[in-house]
N, C-alpha and C positions, 0 to 999 in steps of 0.2 A: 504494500500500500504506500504509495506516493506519501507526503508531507502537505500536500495539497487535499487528498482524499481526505487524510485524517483529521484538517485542520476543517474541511467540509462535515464528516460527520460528530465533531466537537462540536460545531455550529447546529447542528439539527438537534443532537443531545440537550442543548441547551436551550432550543426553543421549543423541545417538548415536557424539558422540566418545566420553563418558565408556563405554560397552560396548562400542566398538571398542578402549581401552586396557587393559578388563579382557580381551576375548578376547587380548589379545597378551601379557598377562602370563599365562593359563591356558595358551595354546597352547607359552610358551616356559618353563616355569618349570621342571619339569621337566628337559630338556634342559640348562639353565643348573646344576642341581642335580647332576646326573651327567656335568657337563664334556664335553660335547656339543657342544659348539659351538666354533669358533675362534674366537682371541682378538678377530679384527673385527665377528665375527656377536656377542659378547657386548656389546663397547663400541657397537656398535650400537640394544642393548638397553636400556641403563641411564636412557633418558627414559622407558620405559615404566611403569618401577618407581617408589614413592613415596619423595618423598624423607625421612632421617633428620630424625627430630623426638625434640628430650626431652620429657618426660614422658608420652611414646605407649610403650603396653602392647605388645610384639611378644611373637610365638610362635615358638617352633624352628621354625625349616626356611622362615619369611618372607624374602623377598627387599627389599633396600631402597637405594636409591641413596647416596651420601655422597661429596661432591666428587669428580665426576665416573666415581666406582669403585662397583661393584654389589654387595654383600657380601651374605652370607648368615646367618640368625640361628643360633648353634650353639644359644643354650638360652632360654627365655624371661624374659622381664623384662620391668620398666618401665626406659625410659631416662633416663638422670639426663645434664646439660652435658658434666658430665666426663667419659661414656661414650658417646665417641665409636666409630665402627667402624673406625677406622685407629689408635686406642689404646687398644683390649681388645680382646686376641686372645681371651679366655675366654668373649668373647658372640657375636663376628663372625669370618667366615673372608671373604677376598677372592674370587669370582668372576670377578674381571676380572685375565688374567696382567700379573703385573711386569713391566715395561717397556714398555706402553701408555700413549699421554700421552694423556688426557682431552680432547675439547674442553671449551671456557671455557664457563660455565655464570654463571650472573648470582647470585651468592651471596644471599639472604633474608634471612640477621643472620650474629651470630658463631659458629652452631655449622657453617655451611658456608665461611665466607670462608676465603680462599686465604691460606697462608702463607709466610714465606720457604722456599726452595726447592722451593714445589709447580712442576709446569710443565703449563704446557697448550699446546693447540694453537687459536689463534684466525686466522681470515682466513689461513689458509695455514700460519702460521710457528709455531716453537714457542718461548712462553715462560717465561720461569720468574720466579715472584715476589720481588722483594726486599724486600718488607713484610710484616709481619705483619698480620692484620685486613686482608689486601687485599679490597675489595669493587668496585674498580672494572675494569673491563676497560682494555687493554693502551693501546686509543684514547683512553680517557676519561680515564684516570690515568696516561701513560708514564715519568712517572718512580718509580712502582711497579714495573714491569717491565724484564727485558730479554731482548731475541733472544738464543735459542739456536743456533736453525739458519733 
């Protein structure tokens, strides 16, 4: 196979996952919106959804990921840093029930990095962070973290 083929069929690959992730958020979105689902069918969901970006325009009733919690748009806007979805209730409501710990997800910059007392759950165990600005995982940075259970 050529380098041309391969790089053809990476590209097909890729635009059939990309409408495989949209049919999963058409098929779930719904259901997530009318609390439909249990709390592991929703935490299950939350890679489907895109994740929170500032200065992206959302519309009511968007679904959007945000350290490792699924939140729903209450009202539309443009997002600004400091309009985070775990600190404005007046834009965001949570999808995903309190007391779910996240897995660990590989933060982007600082509008998803892990803070003191977030907790996740990586390689089994649940941690919780002692840093602020945490971007590293629990392996990579341990003295960022520590066992919870």
């Amino acid at each position: 196979m050529t380098h041309e083929e391969r790089l053809a069929l990476a590209q097909e690959m890729n635009r059939k996952l990309a409408a495989i992730k949209q049919a999963g958020q058409i098929a779930t979105r719904d259901l997530i919106r009318e609390d439909s689902l249990s709390p592991d069918e929703i935490t299950g969901l939350v890679d489907l959804y895109p994740v929170w970006a500032a200065g992206m325009s959302y519309a009511a009733d968007d679904l959007i990921a945000y350290g490792g919690t699924l939140y729903q748009v209450i009202q539309a806007h443009t997002s600004q840093a400091d309009w985070t979805p775990d600190a404005v209730p007046a834009l965001f409501v949570s999808k995903t029930p309190a007391g779910v710990i996240p897995d660990w997800v590989q933060p982007t910059g600082a509008h998803d990095a892990y803070n003191i007392g977030d907790k996740v759950l990586f390689e089994g165990l649940v941690y919780e962070s002692l840093i602020n600005a945490n971007t590293w995982s629990p392996t990579a940075y341990p003295a960022g973290w520590q066992i919870i259970s």
